[in-house]
C-alpha positions, 0 to 999 in steps of 0.5 A, a space after each residue: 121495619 113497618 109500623 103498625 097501629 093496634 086498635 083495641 076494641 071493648 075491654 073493661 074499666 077497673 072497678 077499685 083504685 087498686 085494681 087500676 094499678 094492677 092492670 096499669 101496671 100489667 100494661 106498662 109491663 107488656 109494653 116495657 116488654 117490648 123495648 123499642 118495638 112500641 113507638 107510641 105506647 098509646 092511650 085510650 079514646 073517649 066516645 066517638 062519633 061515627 060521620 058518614 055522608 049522611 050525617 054524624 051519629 054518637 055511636 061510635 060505630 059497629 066496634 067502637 074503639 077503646 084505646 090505641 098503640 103504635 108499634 114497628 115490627 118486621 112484618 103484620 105476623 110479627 105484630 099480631 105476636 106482639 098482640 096476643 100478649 095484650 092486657 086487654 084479652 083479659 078484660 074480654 077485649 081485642 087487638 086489631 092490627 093495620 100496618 101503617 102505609 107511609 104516604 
């Protein structure tokens, strides 16, 4: 089985303390849903900066990142699937999807 790394993109911050819990608690639940697919259940990022050889910029680029995951599927079509189930397509985020290459 490949890994592959879920980028997510946008998204929205709860704004109630009860409203936290419930979409922590929709998150753990897709990702508990998966058993052992989800190799790293992930976080989310802070501000980037974006370094080029120009320079370093706080902009965090053209589609900043919002969090990250890491999970094993047979294939990227088989993770994308895993993908679409989400919580951040809720909040009007996105899931990209890359397989990790083992070097």
């Amino acid at each position: 089985m490949a890994k592959f790394l879920f980028i997510y993109h946008g998204g929205s911050q709860p704004e109630t303390p009860e409203e936290g819990e419930k979409v922590m608690g929709q998150w753990m639940s897709w990702i508990g849903g998966h058993g052992s697919t989800f190799v790293d259940g992930g976080n989310p990022v802070g501000p980037s900066k974006t370094v080029t050889a120009s320079g370093v910029a706080d902009n965090g680029g053209a589609n900043p990142a919002s969090g990250y995951g890491i999970v094993e599927a047979a294939s990227i079509d088989a993770a994308a699937e895993i993908a679409k189930g989400c919580p951040i397509h809720q909040a009007g985020g996105s899931v990209e999807v890359a397989e990790i290459i083992e070097m």
